[in-house]
C-alpha positions in Angstrom: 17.8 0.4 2.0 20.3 -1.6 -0.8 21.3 -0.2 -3.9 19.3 -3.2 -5.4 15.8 -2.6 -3.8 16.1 1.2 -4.2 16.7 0.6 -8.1 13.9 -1.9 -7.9 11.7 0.8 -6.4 12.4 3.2 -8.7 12.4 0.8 -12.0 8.8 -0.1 -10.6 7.6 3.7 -10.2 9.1 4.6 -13.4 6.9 2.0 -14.8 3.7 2.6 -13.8 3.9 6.7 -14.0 5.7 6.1 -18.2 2.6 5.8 -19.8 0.6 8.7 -18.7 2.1 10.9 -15.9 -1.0 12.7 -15.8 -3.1 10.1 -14.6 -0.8 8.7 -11.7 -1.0 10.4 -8.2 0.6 10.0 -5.1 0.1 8.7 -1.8 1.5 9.3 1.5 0.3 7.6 4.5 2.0 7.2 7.8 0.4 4.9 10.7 1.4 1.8 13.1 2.0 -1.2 12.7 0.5 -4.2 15.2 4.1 -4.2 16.9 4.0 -0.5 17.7 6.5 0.1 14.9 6.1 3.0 13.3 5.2 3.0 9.0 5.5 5.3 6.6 3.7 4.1 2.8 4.5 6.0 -0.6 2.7 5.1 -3.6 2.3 6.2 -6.8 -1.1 4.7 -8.1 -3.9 5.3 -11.0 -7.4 5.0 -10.7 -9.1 3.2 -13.6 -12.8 3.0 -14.2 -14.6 0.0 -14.6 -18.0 2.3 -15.8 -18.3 -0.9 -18.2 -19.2 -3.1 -14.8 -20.5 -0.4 -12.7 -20.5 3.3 -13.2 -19.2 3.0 -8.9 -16.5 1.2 -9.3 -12.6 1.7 -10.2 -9.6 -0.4 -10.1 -6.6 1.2 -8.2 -3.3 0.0 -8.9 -0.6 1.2 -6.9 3.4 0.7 -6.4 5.5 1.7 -4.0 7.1 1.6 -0.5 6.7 0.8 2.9 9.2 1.8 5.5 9.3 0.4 9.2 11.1 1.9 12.3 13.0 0.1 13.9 15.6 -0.1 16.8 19.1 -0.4 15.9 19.0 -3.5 13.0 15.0 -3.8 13.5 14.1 -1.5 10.9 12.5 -3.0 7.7 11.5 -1.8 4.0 9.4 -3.6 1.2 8.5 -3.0 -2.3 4.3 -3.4 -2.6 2.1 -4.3 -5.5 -1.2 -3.1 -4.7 -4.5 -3.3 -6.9 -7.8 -2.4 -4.8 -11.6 -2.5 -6.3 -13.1 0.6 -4.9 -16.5 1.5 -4.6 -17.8 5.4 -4.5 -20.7 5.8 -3.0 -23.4 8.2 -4.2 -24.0 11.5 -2.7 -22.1 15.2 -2.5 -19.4 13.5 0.5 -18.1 10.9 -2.5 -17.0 8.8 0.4 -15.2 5.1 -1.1 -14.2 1.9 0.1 -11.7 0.1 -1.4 -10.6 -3.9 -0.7 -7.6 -5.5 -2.6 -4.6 -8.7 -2.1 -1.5 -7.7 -3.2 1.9 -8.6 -2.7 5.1 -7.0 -0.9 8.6 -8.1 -1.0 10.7 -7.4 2.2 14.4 -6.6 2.7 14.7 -8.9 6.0 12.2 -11.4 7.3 11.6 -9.8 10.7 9.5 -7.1 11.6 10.0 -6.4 15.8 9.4 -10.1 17.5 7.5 -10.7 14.2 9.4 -14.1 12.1 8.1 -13.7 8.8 9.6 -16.4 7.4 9.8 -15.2 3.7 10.3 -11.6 1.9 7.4 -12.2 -0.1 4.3 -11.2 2.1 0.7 -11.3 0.5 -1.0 -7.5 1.2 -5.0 -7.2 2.1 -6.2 -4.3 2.5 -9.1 -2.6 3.3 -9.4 1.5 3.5 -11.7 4.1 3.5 -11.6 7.7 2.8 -13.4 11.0 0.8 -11.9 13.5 -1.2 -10.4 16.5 0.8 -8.6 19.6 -0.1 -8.8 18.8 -3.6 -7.5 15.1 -2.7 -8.5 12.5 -1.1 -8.1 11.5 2.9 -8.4 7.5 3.8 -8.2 5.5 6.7 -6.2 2.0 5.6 -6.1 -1.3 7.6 -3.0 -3.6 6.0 -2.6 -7.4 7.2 0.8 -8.7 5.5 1.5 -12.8 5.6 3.1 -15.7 3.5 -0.3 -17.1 3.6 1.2 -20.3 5.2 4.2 -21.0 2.6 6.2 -21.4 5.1 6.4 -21.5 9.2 6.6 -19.9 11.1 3.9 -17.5 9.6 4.0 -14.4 12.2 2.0 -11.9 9.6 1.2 -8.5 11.3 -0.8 -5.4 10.8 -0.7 -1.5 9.6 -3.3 0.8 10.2 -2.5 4.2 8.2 -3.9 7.6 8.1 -2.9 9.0 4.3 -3.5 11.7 2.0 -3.5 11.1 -1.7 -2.1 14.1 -3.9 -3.0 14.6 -7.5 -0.3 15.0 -10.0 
C-alpha cells in the first residue's frame, strides 16, 4: 500500500472514531471475491438509531479497508465508505439485515482479469448476521462497479464471513 492511501486510511479512521471512541467498533471479515481472490475487510463503524423512524432500524456507517490477494503485481487495496440501514428483527436471536451503496476508491484498476476502469467503484451491500460472543457474526455479499462511468465496466463480487468486535 502507498504512503498516500495508508495516510488516507488512517486520516479517515481517525475521523470517524474522534468524536466518541466509545461508540465505534470494529469489524473484521475475510471472504472471496467472484475471481477467487482472496479479501480481507477492516472497518471501524458506529451504529446509530433511527428509534425516531422505527424503533428496528439503525444507520451503520462504516470506514475502512479492503485488501485483495493477488499474484505477483495482482494484488489490490481500497479505501470504502460504507453506510447500511439495518433492520433487527424481534425475538431473543436479534438477528439483522442490513442493505447499503457506498463507495470505494482503489489503488489500481484491476482486480485478477477484472478491468475496472476507474478507482472509484460504487459498494452495495447486503449482509446478515446476529450477535455472538458478546458481538455480532454476519454473512456479507459486496458487488463493487463504476456503475457504467466508464467501459469497460468489469464490477465483481465479495462474499465475507466477519465478526464485529466492540470497543
Amino acid at each position: 500500500m502507498s504512503l498516500v492511501s495508508h495516510r488516507a486510511a488512517c486520516a479517515a479512521l481517525t475521523l470517524l472514531l474522534a468524536g466518541s471512541p466509545a461508540m465505534a467498533d470494529l469489524q473484521v471479515a475475510v471472504g472471496a471475491t467472484s475471481e477467487s481472490t482472496i479479501a480481507l475487510k477492516m472497518e471501524v463503524d458506529r451504529l446509530v438509531p433511527l428509534t425516531s423512524l422505527h424503533p428496528r432500524l439503525d444507520l451503520r456507517l462504516a470506514t475502512g479497508l479492503l485488501l485483495l490477494s493477488g499474484e505477483q503485481q495482482d494484488d489490490n487495496a481500497a479505501l470504502l465508505l460504507s453506510p447500511a440501514l439495518r433492520w433487527t428483527f424481534p425475538g431473543e436471536r436479534e438477528l439483522f439485515v442490513e442493505g447499503g451503496i457506498g463507495g470505494a476508491l482503489f489503488l489500481k484498476t484491476r482486480v485478477e482479469a477484472r478491468n475496472l476502469s476507474t478507482a472509484f467503484q460504487f459498494e452495495d451491500r447486503l449482509a446478515v448476521g446476529m450477535p455472538w460472543a458478546g458481538g455480532e457474526l454476519s454473512l456479507a455479499l459486496t458487488h463493487y462497479s463504476n456503475g457504467g462511468i466508464k467501459r469497460p465496466n468489469d464490477g465483481f463480487e465479495t462474499l465475507t464471513l466477519g465478526y464485529r468486535f466492540p470497543l
